[in-house]
N, C-alpha and C positions, 0 to 999 in steps of 0.2 A: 328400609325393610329391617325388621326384628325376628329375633328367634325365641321361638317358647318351647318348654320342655315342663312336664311336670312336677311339682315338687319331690315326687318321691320315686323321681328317675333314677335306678342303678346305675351306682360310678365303678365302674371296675378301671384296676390299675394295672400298668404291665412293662415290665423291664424285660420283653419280650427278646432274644437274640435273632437276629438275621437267618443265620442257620434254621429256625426251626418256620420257618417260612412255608408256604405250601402254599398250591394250586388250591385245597381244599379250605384252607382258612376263611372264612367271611371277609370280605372285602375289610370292614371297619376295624378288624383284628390287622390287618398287614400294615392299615392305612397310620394306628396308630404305633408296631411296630417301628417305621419308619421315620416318625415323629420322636419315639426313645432315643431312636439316633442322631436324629438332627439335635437333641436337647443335651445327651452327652455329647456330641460335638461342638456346641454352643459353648457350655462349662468349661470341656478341656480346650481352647482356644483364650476362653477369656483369662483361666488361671496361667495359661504362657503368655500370654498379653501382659498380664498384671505382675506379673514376678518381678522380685527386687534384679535379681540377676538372669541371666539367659538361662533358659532348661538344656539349651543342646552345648552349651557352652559357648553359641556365633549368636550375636542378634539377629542375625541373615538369617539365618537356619527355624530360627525362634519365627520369625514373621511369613517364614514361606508355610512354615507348619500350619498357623494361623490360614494363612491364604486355603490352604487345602481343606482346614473345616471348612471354611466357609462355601468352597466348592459343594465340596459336600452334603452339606447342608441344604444349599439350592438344589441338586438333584435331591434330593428329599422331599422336597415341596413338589418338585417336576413329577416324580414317579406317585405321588401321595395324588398329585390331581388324574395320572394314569388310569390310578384304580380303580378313583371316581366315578370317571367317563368312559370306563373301558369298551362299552359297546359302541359306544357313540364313536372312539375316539380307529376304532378298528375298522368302521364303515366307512370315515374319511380316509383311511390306509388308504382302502379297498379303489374308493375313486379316483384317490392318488394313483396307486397304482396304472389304470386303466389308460387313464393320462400320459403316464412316463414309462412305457416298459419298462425303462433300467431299475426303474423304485420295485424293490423287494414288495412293499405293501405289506411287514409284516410286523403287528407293532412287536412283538415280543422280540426284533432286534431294533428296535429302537433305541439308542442312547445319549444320543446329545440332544442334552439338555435345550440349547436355545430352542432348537428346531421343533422338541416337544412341548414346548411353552406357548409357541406360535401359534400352535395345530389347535391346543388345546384352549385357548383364548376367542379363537375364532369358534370353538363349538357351544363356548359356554360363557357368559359372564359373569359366572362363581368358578372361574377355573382356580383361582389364587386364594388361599387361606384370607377368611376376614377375621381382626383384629374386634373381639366385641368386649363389652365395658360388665361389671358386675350385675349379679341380673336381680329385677325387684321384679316382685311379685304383684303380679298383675290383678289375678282372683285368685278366692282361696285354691292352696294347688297348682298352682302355675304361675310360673317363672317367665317374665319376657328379657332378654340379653338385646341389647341397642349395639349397633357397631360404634369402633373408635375413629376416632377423626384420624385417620392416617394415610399418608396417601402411597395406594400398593399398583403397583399396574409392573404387567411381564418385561414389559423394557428395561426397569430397574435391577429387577431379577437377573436380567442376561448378561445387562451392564456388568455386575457386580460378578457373575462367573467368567465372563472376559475378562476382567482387570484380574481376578485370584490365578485366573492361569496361565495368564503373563508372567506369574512367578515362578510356575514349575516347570519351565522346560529355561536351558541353556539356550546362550544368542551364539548365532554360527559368528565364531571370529575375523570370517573373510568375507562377510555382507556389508561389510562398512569400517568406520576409520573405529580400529579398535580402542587408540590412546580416549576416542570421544565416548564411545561407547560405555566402557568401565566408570568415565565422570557420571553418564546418564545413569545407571543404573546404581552407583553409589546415592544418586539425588531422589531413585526412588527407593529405594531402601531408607533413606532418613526419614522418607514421608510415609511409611509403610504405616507405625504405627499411629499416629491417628485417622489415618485412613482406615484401618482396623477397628479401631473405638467406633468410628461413626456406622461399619457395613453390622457389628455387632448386638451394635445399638437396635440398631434397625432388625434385625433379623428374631432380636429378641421381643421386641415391639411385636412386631408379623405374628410371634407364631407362639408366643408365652401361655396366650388365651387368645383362642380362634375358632372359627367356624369354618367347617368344611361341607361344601353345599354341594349338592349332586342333580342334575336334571331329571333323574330317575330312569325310567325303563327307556329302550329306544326302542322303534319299531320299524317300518319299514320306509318312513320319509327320510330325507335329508337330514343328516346329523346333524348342522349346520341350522337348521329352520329353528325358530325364538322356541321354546318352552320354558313354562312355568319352574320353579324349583320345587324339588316334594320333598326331598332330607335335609339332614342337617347331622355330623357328630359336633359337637361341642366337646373343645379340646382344652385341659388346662394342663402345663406342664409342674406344678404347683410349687416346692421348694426347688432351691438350687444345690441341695444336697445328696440327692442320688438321680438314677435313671428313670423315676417312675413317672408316670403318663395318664392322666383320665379321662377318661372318654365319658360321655352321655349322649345317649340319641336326644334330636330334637326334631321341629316341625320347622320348615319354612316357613316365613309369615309376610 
């Protein structure tokens, strides 16, 4: 499947801050606020990555940072496909709920990530930012984008925010033989950094230039039941020198 958009589609840019976020915002404003952050998060991870010498003065210090974008970043993607599928995604709360008393059912305290990645895989098969290639013009006026050979699915996703947050909490020192412990985690600190390079790699792949697909209106069947896809933002985050972000509406095709 391909995405077209006209050629003389408005690119608007936006170094939008979190703060000025709002319930009233159009969905594809918050969706590409969220995207500025994940892309300054990408930068300032990769410029701690790359230094000659540590930024916090510990290379420990230096690669947990890293780990933390990269958390980051994946709730960026999680809350970015949220927005997408909000109705959809509120209606499986809803059955959730009904199911589980104890399930709140309410996505606006929804926040981990793996759990919302899950939900949101099952309602949609464009839950995940697609990776699309430069676009050639199909007819005069219009643009088609082909996706990139890459392979995205939510497992890798959660992988990658289970391993980063392996590194932000402390290990209780009376769970185990501590003298072993300190070797194991000295073994993964040496490994930290390219393990870094590669989750970067990839993340920059993901989400440089991408297509975020939306199933459209919901109504009153089962969230969950196949539909077609009707939008499309086409996202490029374009140089690596500041926080700016472009958006283009497109068509699913």
């Amino acid at each position: 499947a391909g995405l077209t958009t006209p050629a003389s589609a408005a690119r608007v840019n936006s170094n939008v801050r979190r703060h000025e976020m709002h319930h009233s915002i159009p969905p594809h404003e918050v969706y590409r606020t969220l995207m500025a952050d994940a892309k300054i998060r990408i930068l300032a991870a990769e410029r701690v990555l790359n230094a000659k010498k540590p930024r916090t003065g510990f290379a420990a210090l230096d690669m947990e940072f890293v780990y933390l974008q990269i958390r980051r970043v994946i709730e960026d993607v999680t809350f970015g496909g949220l927005v997408r599928e909000e109705a959809r995604y509120a209606a499986l709360r809803g059955i959730e709920k009904t199911t589980n008393p104890r399930d709140h059912g309410d996505p606006k305290k929804d926040w981990q990530a793996p759990e919302i990645l899950k939900r949101l895989v099952s309602l949609s098969p464009h839950a995940l930012p697609v990776p699309y290639k430069d676009g050639k013009e199909v007819l005069p006026g219009l643009i088609r984008y082909d996706p990139q050979d890459i392979d995205v699915n939510h497992a890798r996703l959660i992988d990658l925010y289970k391993r980063s947050g392996g590194f932000l909490h402390a290990t209780n020192p009376i769970g185990a033989d501590f003298a072993a412990d300190v070797d194991s985690q000295r073994k993964r600190y040496a490994a930290a950094p390219m393990e870094n390079r590669r989750s970067l790699a990839f993340l920059r792949k993901l989400l440089w230039q991408h297509a975020a697909i939306t199933l459209g209106e919901h109504g009153n069947e089962d969230p969950r039941a196949p539909a077609n896809p009707q939008l499309a933002w086409l996202i490029n985050f374009g140089t690596s020198l500041g926080p700016e972000v472009t958006l283009i509406h497109g068509v699913a095709a």
